[in-house]
Every structure is written in structure tokens, then in C-alpha cells.
C-alpha positions in Angstrom: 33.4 23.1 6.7 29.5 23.2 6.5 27.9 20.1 5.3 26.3 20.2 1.6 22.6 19.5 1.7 20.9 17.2 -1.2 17.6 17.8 -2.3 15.6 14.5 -3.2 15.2 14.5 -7.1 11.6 14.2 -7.5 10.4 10.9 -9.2 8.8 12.1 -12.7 5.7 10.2 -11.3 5.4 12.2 -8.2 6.4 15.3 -10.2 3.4 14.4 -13.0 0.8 13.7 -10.4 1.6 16.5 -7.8 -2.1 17.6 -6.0 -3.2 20.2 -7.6 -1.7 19.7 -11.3 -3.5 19.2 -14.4 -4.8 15.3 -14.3 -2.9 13.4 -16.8 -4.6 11.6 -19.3 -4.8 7.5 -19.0 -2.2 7.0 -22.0 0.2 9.3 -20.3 -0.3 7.5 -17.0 0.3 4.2 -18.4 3.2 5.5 -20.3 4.8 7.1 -17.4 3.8 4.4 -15.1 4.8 1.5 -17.5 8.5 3.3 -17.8 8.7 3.7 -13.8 7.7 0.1 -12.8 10.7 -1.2 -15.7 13.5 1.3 -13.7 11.8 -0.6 -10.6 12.2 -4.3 -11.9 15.6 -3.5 -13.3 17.1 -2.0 -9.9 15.1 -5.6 -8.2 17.0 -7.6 -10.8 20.3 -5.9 -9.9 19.8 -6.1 -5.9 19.7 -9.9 -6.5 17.6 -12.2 -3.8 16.0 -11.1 -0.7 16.9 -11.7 2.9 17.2 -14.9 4.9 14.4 -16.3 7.5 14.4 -14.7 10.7 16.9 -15.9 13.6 15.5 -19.1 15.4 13.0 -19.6 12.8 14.6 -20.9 9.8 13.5 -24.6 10.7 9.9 -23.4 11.5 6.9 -24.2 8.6 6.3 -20.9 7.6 3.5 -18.9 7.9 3.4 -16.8 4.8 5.7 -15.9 1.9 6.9 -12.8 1.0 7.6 -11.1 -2.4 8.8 -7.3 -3.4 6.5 -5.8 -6.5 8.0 -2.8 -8.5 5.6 -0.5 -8.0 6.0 3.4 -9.5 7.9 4.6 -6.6 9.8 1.7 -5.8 9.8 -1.7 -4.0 6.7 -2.9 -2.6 7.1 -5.4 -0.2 3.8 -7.7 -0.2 3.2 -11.3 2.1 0.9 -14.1 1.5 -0.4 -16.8 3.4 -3.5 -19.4 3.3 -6.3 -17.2 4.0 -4.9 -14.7 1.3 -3.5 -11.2 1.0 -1.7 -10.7 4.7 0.4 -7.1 3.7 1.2 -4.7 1.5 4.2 -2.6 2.8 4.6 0.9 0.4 7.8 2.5 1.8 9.3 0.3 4.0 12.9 -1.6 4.6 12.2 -5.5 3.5 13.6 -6.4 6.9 11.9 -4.6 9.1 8.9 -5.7 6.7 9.0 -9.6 7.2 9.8 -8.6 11.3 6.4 -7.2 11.8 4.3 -10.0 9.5 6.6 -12.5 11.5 5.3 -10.6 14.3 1.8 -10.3 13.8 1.6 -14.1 12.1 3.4 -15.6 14.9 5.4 -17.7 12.4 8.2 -17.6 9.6 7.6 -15.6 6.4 9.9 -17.5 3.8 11.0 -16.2 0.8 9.2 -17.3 -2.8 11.7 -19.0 -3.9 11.9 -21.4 -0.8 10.7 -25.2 -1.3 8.4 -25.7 1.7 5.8 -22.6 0.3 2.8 -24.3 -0.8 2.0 -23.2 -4.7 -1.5 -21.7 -3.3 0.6 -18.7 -1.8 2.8 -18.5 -4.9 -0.8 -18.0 -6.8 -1.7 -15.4 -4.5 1.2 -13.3 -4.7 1.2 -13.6 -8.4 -2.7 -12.3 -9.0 -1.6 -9.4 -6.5 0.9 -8.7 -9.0 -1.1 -8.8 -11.8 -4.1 -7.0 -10.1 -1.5 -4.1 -8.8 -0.2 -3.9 -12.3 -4.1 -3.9 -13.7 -4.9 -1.2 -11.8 -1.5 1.0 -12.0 -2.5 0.5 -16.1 -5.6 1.9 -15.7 -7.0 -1.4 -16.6 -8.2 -2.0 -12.5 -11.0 -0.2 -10.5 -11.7 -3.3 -7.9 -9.2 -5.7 -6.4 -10.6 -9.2 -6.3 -7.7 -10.5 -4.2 -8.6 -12.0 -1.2 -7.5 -10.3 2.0 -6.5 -12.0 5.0 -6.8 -9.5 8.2 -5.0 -11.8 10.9 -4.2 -9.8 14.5 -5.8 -7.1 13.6 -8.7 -5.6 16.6 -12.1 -5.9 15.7 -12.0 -2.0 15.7 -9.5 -1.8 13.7 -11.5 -4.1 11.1 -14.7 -2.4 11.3 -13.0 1.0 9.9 -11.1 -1.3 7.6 -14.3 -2.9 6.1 -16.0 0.7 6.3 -13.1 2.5 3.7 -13.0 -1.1 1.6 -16.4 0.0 0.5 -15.7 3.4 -0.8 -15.5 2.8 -4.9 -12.8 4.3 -7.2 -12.9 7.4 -7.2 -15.0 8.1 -4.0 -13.5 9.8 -1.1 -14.7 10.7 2.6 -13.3 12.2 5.4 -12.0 10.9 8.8 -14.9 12.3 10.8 -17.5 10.7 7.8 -15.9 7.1 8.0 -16.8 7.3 11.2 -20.1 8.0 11.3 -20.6 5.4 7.9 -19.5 2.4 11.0 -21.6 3.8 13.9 -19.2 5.6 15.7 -19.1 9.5 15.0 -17.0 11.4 16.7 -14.5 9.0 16.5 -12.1 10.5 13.9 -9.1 10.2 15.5 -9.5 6.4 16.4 -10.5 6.3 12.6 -7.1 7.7 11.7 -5.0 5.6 14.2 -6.9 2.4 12.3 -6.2 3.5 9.1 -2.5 4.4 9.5 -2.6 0.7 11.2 -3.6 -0.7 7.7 -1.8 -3.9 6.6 -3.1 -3.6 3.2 -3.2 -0.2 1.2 -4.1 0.7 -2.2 -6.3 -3.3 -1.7 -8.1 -2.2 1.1 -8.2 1.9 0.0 -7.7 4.0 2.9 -6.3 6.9 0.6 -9.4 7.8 0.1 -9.9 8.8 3.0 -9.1 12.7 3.5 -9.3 15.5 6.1 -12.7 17.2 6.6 -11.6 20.3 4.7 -10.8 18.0 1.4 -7.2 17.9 1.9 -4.9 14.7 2.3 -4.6 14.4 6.0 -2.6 11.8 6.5 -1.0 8.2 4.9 0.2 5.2 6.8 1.9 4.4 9.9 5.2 5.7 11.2 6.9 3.2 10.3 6.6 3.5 6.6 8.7 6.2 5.3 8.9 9.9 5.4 5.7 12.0 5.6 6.2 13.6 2.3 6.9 10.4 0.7 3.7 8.7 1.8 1.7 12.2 0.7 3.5 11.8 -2.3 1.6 8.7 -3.3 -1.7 9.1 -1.6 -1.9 12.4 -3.9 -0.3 10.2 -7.1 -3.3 7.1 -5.8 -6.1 9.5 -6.3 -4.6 11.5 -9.0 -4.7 8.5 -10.7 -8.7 7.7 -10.2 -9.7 11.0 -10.8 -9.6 13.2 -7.8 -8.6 16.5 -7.4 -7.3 17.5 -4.0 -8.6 19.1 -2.1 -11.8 17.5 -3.0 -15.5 19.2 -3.1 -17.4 16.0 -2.5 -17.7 13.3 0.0 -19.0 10.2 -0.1 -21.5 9.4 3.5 
């Protein structure tokens, strides 16, 4: 007996803001986006609480708290700490999630609800949310936030600090980005850094597209299926205005 194959059934979002398709209006966005983020909270609600602390680390102080946002698509998986913003995680499993901030933080990233988080993180997690749902409204061109890039390479900071100044709505290329921090010809390295970001959609690397105007790319590996992460680098800039493949770059 052959196996059946399942097609995903497209999210209405991803269906709505396909590249390519008419740009919806900001009503119909917020509408659409507004409906998708309830399905979201509702499905969080059901799922109950997240995971426990990490093996051989559930004594430990921790290091930064973690939190899931509903987010168009689905559970966003976001972490906190004393500096700020640490991650934003689009597509991927919670527990692999806390493994790599645990990782990267050397330390224990405790849950929200736990009693030894200090309220400071609490307060950044909670104007994340409210900036991600700003800007998902339409309401949001700038993330005031502040970001906390722990372990990352100074290399790795200088592209991220070169796409963080792109504005809504701008876009460049790979090869451009480059050039705009001093190194051309360093494209690939560029794209390696970006995929590498802890924090999308805050610090805005889907803006960044190949030279010929198309999407390239969108996050690491580990994040989810290739046309998953497309899907929502085309719904990010569908959303602030740009039409892929894009005529104009920014540097």
C-alpha cells in the first residue's frame, strides 16, 4: 500500500501575503493578523505551561527568562535577560530553543512564571510583546526594545548593526550590506551572519535580499523548513510595503 501524501494547508496569512500578490490594505492586515494571533493564544492556552529547567541546572540562578508570543504563524519563542532582548526564535521547538540560549548564556533560562526571575526581565518580555503586537497592527515601524547580543563574534555584530539600520520599508542586498560595513565582497560571510541572527524581525535582517531583488534566504538551519521561513520573510515585507522582487536598494 503506497503511503498518502498531505499537503500543508496554507495559513490564510501566508496565503494573503504571498510575494508577488496584490499588497493588502492596513485594515485587512490587522484584521487578518488580529484573527491569526487569537487562533495562536488559544492553541498556547490549550498546550498549558512550558517545559522544565534544563538537567543539572534547575538549582542554578538563571540567566534569562523565556516566554512564547503568538505571533501570525505560530509560537514565537522569545528570552530575556539583564542587558535586554537576548532571542527571538520564529520556527523553532521550545526545547531546542532554551538549549541554545542555555548554550550561548552559559546559564539557566527559567520559565516566567518561576520566582527567582527578577521583575526587570518580566518587563522586558512584556514591551517585546507589546512592541511585536505594535508593529504586526501596523501601529510599529521601530522597535525600541533593547537588544542584548551576548556570544555573538564581533563580525557577526558588525553585519548585525549594519541591517539594524536599514528603516521600514528599506531593503538591500547581501553583496550591498557588505560594502555599507567595509567589507565588499563579503556576501557570503554576510549571509552566514545573518542566518546566525538571535533576534529577527527586532534587528531586521529580512530585509536583506539577493542581488537580483529576490528573497535569498531566512534564518539558520535550525529554524524550520525553507519554505516556512520564506513564507514569512515575504509576509515581513509584504507587510511594510515591499514588493518582491524589489527594484530599489538601499547603499
Amino acid at each position: 500500500m503506497t503511503p498518502q501524501s498531505h499537503a500543508r494547508t496554507p495559513d490564510p496569512l501566508e496565503t494573503l501575503l504571498h510575494a508577488g500578490d496584490p499588497l493588502p490594505d492596513r485594515a485587512t492586515l490587522a484584521s487578518e493578523t488580529a484573527a491569526a494571533q487569537a487562533r495562536t493564544r488559544a492553541a498556547l492556552r490549550d498546550a498549558g505551561a512550558g517545559i522544565g529547567p534544563t538537567v543539572g541546572m534547575a538549582s542554578a540562578a538563571p540567566v534569562a527568562v523565556h516566554a512564547v508570543y503568538a505571533a501570525p504563524w505560530g509560537p514565537v519563542h522569545l528570552a530575556a535577560g539583564g542587558h535586554g532582548l537576548v532571542a527571538i526564535s520564529l520556527r523553532q521547538p521550545e526545547a531546542a530553543f532554551v538549549a541554545d540560549v542555555e548554550k550561548r548564556l552559559h546559564g539557566r533560562v527559567a520559565a516566567s512564571g518561576d520566582a527567582d526571575v527578577p521583575e526587570a526581565w518580566r518587563a522586558t518580555i512584556d514591551r517585546t510583546v507589546a512592541e511585536l503586537d505594535e508593529y504586526f497592527a501596523g501601529q510599529r515601524t521601530t522597535f525600541d526594545v533593547p537588544v542584548d547580543l551576548a556570544g555573538l563574534s564581533a563580525w557577526d555584530r558588525a553585519v548585525l548593526g549594519g541591517a539594524a539600520r536599514l528603516r521600514y520599508g528599506e531593503v538591500t542586498s547581501y553583496g550591498r550590506l557588505a560594502r555599507m560595513i567595509g567589507r565588499p565582497g563579503a556576501a557570503r560571510a554576510v549571509g552566514g551572519a545573518l542566518g546566525r541572527n538571535p533576534v529577527p524581525i527586532v534587528v531586521p535582517c529580512h530585509r536583506i535580499l539577493a542581488g537580483d531583488g529576490t528573497l535569498g534566504g531566512y534564518g539558520g538551519g535550525w529554524t524550520g523548513a525553507r519554505e516556512d521561513m520564506l513564507a514569512i520573510k515575504s509576509s515581513l515585507l509584504a507587510r511594510e510595503g515591499v514588493r518582491v522582487p524589489a527594484a530599489t536598494f538601499v547603499g
